[in-house]
N, C-alpha and C positions, 0 to 999 in steps of 0.2 A: 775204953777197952782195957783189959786186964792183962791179958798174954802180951809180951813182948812182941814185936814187930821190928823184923830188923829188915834191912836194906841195901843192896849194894848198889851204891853211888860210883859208876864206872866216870871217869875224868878223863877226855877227850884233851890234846892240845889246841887250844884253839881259844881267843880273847874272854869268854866266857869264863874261861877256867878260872882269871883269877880272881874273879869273886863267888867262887862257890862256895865258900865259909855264908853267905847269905843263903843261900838254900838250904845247906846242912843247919843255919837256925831255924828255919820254916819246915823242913822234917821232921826236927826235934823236939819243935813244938807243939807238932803233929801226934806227937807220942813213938817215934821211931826210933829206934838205934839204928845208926849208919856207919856204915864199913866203907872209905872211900878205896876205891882200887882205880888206881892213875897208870894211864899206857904209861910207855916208857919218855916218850918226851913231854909229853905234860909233868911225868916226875918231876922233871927239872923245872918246871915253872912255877909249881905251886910250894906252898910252905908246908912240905911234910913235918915238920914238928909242932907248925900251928893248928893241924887239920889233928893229927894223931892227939894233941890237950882235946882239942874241940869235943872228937866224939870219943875218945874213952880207948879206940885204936887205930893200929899202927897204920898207916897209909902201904900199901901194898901196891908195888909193881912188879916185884917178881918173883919167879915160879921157888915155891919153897922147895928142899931137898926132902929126895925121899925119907918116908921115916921121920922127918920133924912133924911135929903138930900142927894143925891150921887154927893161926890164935886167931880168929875171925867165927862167929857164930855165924848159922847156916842161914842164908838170907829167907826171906817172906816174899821178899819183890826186886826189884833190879830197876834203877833211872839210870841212863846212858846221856850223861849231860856234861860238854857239848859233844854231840857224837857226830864226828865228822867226816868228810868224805872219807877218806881213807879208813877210818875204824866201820863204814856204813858196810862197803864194795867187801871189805876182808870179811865180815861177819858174814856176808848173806855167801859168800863163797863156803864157808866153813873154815875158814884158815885161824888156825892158833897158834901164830907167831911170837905171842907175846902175854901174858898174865893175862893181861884187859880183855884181850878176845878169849881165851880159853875160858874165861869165866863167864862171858857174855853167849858162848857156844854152849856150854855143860847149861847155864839158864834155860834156852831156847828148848833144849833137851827135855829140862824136867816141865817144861811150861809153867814157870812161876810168870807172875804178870810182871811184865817188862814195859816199860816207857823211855822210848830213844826222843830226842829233841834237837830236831838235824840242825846242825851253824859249819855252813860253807859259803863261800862266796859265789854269787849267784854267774858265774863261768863256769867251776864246778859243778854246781846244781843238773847247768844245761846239758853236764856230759851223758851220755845214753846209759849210761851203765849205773849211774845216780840211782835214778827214776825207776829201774831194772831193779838193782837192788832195794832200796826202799821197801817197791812192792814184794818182792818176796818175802822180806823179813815180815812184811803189815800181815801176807796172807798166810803165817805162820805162826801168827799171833800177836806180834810184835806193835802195840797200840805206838804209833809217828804222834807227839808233838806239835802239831804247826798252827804259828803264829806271824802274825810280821815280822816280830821284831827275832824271827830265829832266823831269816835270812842276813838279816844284817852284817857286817865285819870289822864296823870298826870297834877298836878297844873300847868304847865307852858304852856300846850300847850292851844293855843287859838281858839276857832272857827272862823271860814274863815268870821270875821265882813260883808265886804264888801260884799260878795258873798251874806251874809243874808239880807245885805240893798239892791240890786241889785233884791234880787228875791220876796221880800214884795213888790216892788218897780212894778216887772213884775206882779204879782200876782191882787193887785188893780189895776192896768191900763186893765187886763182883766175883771175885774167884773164895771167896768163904761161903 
């Protein structure tokens, strides 16, 4: 493909997080530009200065000031990876607390294709309002992720990378 494709890579806290430098290789190899935007405690987990060399820019958690520029080019698609209980409930509410969700809101809005990839621990899962949300965001367009290994919690297990470049990948090739 010839046109740029760019992407915003929304960063969840949560054990996933710190290997999403492995994803962001597998989008990039995809032919994507990725713009990672980290809530605000994932900031602190991950290597904003490794991720910001990685793709070219700055890791973005918070709301810039009016009148400054948005040095992030305007996304193609949206992956919400790990997107977790608390980023799931505040999204499908409409709540923009925080960079991550405001940008994950204004998405929803203009219906770019979005791929969320739920990692909670499965006592979260079971709360009513999970399952609630989820479905709202799915019947609003929002393509859910699921796999086994996105229930999982502990730090070592990884979500299925490929699987998630694989299906952002099917995702924009239907909205063109």
């Amino acid at each position: 493909m010839t046109d740029q494709r760019v992407v915003y890579l929304v960063v969840c806290a949560a054990p996933p997080a710190l290997q999403i430098s492995e994803l962001i290789d597998l989008l990039m190899a995809d032919g994507w530009t990725v713009c990672v935007i980290a809530t605000p405690t994932a900031a602190t987990w991950i290597d904003r200065e490794a991720l910001a060399e990685q793709t070219g820019y700055p890791v973005r958690s918070e709301w810039r000031r009016p009148g400054e520029p948005d040095v992030l080019p305007e996304a193609d698609a949206v992956v919400v990876a790990p997107a977790t209980f608390n980023t799931i409930n505040k999204w499908a509410l409409g709540i923009s607390d925080n960079l991550a969700l405001g940008i994950l809101n204004e998405a929803l809005g203009l219906r770019l294709p979005i791929l969320a990839v739920p990692y909670a621990k499965p006592a979260l899962t079971a709360h009513p309002a999970h399952a609630e949300s989820a479905e709202l965001l799915h019947a609003n367009g929002v393509s859910l992720f699921r796999s086994e290994e996105a229930g999982r919690t502990t730090p070592t297990s990884l979500l299925p990378w490929l699987g998630v470049t694989q299906a952002i990948n099917t995702l924009r090739a239907q909205a063109s």
